[in-house]
N, C-alpha and C positions, 0 to 999 in steps of 0.2 A: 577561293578564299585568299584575302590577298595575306602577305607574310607583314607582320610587325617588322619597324628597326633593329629589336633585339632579337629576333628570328636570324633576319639579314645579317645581321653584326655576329651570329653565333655559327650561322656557316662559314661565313667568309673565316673566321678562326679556325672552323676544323681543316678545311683547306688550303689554308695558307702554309703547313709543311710541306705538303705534296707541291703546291707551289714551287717555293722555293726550292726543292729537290730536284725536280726537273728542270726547274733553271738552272743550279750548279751543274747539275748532269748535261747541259746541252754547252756550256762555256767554259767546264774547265776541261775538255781536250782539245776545244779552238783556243785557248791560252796558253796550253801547251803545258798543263800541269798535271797532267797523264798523259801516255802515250793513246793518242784516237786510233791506232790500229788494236789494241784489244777491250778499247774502250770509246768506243766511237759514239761523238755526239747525239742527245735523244732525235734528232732532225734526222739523222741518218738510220735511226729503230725505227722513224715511221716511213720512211721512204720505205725501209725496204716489207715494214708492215703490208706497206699500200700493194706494192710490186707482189706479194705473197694475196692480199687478194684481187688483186687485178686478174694472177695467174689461175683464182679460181678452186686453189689449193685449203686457203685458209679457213672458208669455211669448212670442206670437208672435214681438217685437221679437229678444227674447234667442236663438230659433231660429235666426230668417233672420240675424242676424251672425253666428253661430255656423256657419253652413253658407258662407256667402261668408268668413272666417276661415278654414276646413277647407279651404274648396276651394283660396281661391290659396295655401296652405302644400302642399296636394298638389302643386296644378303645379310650383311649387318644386322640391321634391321629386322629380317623374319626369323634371325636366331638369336639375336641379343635380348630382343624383349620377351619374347614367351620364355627363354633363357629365365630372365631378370624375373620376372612375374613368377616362375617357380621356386625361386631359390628365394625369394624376396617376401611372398607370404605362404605359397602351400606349402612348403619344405623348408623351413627358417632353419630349423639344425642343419640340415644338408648344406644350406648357404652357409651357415657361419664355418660348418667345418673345410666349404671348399674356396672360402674369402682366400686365404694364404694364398693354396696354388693360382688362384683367375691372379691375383697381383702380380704374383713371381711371374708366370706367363702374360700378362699386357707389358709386361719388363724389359722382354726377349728385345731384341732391335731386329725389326722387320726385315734389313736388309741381309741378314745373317742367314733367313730361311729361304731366302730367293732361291738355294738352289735344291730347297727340299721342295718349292710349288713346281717348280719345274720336273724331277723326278717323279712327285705324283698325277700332276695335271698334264706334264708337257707343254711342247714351245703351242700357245694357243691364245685362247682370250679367255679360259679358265682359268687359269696359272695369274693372268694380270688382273683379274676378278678378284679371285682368292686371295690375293695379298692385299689388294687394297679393303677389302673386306676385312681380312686381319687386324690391321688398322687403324679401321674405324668401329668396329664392336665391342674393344672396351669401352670404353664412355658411354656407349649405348646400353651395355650390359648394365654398368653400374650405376648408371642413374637411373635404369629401371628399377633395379634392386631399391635401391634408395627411395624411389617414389611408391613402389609399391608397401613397402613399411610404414610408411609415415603418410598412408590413406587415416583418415579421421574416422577412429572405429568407432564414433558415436552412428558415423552413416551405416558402417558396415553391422552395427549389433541392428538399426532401423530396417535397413533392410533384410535381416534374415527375419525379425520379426514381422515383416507383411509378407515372408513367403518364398523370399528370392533365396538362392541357393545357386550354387554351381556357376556350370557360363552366364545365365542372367543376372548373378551379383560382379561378375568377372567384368560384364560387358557391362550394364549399367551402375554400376560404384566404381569398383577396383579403378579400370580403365580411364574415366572419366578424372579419377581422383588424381593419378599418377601420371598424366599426360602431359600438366605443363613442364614439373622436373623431368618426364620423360623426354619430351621434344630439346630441352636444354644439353641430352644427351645429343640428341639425333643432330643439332646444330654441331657440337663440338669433334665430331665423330666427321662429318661433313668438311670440316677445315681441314681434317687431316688426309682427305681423300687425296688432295692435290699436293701432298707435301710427298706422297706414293708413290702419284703419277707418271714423272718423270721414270723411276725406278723399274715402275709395270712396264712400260712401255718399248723399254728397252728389251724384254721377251719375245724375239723374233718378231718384234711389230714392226709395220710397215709404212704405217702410218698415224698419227696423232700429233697433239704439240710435245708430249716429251719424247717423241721418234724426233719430232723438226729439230729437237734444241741438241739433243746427240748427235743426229746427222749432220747439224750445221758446223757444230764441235771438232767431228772427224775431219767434214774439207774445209774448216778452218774459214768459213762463213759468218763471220762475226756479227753483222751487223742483223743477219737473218736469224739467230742464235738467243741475243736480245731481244729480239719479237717475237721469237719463241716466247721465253718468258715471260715475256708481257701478255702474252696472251695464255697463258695459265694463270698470271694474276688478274686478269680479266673473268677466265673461270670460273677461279675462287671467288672472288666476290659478287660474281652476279649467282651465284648457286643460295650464297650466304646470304643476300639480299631477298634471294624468292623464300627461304627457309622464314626469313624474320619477319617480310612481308605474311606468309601464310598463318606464325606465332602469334601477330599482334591481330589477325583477322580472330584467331579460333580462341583466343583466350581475352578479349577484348575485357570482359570484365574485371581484368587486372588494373590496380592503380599504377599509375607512373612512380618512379622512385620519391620522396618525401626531401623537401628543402633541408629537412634535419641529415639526411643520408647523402646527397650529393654536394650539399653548400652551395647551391647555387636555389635561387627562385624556381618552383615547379611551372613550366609550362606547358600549355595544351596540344598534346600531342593528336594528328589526325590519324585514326585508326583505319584500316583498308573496308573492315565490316567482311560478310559472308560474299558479298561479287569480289572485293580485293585477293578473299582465301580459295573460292573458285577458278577465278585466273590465275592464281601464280600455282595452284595446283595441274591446272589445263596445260599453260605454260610447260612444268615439268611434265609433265607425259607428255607431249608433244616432241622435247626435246630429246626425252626416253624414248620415242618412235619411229623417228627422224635420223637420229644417231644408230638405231639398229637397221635399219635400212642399209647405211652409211655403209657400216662395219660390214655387214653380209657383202655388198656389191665388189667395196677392197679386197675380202678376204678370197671370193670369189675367184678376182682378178688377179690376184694373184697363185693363188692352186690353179689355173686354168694357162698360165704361162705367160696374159698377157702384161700387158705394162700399164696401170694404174698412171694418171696426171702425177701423183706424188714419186712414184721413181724417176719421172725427167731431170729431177734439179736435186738426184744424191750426187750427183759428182759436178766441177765447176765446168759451165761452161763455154766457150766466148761471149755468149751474152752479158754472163754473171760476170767475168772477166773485166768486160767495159762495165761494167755498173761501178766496179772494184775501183776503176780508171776516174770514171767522174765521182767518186768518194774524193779521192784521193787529190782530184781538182779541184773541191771545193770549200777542202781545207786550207790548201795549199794559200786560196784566196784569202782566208785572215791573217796576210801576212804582219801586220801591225801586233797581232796579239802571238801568232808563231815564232818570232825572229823569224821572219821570213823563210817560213817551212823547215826551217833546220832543227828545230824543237821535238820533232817526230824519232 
């Protein structure tokens, strides 16, 4: 289907900050308006992008978060909604009375208990489960709550009247009713996986991109450090992208927002349909499968003594050394915009 002008003309506007952001980020340390050694050209985050999957490293990295990401958003998940689903229509007093404490507690700052998951789980990939599951369970709690109340009890008095009662009004009303606000949880719960990430992974991990971007930090690996990054915002947005992708597949019969609500002319949005929300569901469990694999063989590798590809490049080595060397030469060469390297 080809795209209209105002299609064209309305992406080129959404990307035109990121545009420009990464052009300021690639020429204000070749103009010498930060220093490029703790903030080195976007030209040098993908170099050394490249170099991190040349060595074969990167993907492994991107699996194993990818699979600890998946996992504490499921635990999330199988205890925030039947959570929410209790406290939201079978027990509505129980909810209101324990609304208070779930707030005060989604309150707490996560990095405060790092070292109570630790104390109970130990250094593991339960401990970095469990927190990021912490995390991500309010939102999920709470919009279950919320969607489970504000099912349309016109359906729910219909259906006890033909007979339904129990799990089959649970499974065919309740669920069905609370799922779009539900998933609106399960998206927002999801963003905050990666904001965790970092933080988990620093639990005796070995391996992952927030082990990459600490270990780069320690030897002072800068430009490998910023691809760390990048590839956690890479993370985050393709997780967030299969999520919305699978949203607009399962609840298709939603209208697009109203010209009255966004001020802007509504237009025809291309929905994915049931093969869009089968793929990006295949997709995630693929990467759920692929990533526990991952996890098993590192963890393995390393309880068994030997040395995993990701412990080669924790400390510098004359390779990285010269790579450090032609950074530093190829800055040097914007001499017009450096003062002639002295700008550094």
């Amino acid at each position: 289907m080809a795209r209209t002008p105002d299609a064209i003309t309305d992406r080129i506007l959404r990307w035109s900050g990121v545009a420009v952001f990464l052009l300021l980020w690639e020429t204000a340390p070749r103009a010498g308006w930060v220093d490029p050694y703790f903030a080195p050209p976007f030209s040098a985050v993908l170099g050394a992008f490249g170099r991190l999957a040349a060595e074969g490293t990167l993907a492994s990295h991107l699996l194993i978060s990818a699979w600890r990401g998946l996992s504490g958003l499921a635990v999330a998940v199988a205890v925030g909604v039947p959570a929410g689903f209790l406290l939201g229509r079978h027990s509505p007093r129980a909810g209101e009375a324990l609304e208070p404490l779930l707030r005060l507690l989604s309150q707490v700052n996560p990095f405060t208990l790092l070292p109570l998951f630790l104390l109970f789980f130990g250094i593991g990939e339960t401990a970095k489960i469990a927190v990021i599951g912490w995390v991500s369970l309010w939102p999920i709690l709470f919009y279950t709550v919320t969607g489970a109340r504000t099912v349309d009890p016109l359906l729910v008095k219909t259906a006890r009247s033909l007979g339904v009662n129990g799990g089959g009004l649970c499974r065919t009303v309740l669920l069905p009713g609370a799922l779009p606000t539900l998933f609106t949880g399960v998206r927002i719960g999801a963003g905050l996986v990666f904001f965790m990430l970092v933080a988990a992974e620093m639990l005796g991990a070995n391996a992952g991109v927030g082990w990459l971007v600490h270990n780069s930090a320690m030897n002072f690996q800068i430009p490998r450090l910023y691809a760390g990054a990048v590839a956690i915002v890479f993370l985050g947005y393709a997780l967030n992208r299969g999520l919305l992708t699978l949203e607009q597949a399962l609840f298709a019969w939603r209208e697009a927002p109203s010209e009255a609500v966004t001020g802007r002319a509504a237009r025809h949005v291309l929905r994915p349909g049931k093969g869009g929300a089968a793929l990006a569901a295949a997709l995630l469990i693929l990467l759920f499968v692929a990533g526990g694999w991952e996890v098993r063989r590192v963890n393995l590798a390393a309880v068994s003594g030997g040395h995993s590809h990701h412990g080669k490049h924790s400390l510098p080595t004359p390779e990285r050394i010269e790579e450090e060397k032609q950074l530093e030469q190829d800055l040097n060469g914007w001499e017009p915009f450096t003062d002639g390297g002295k700008g550094k």
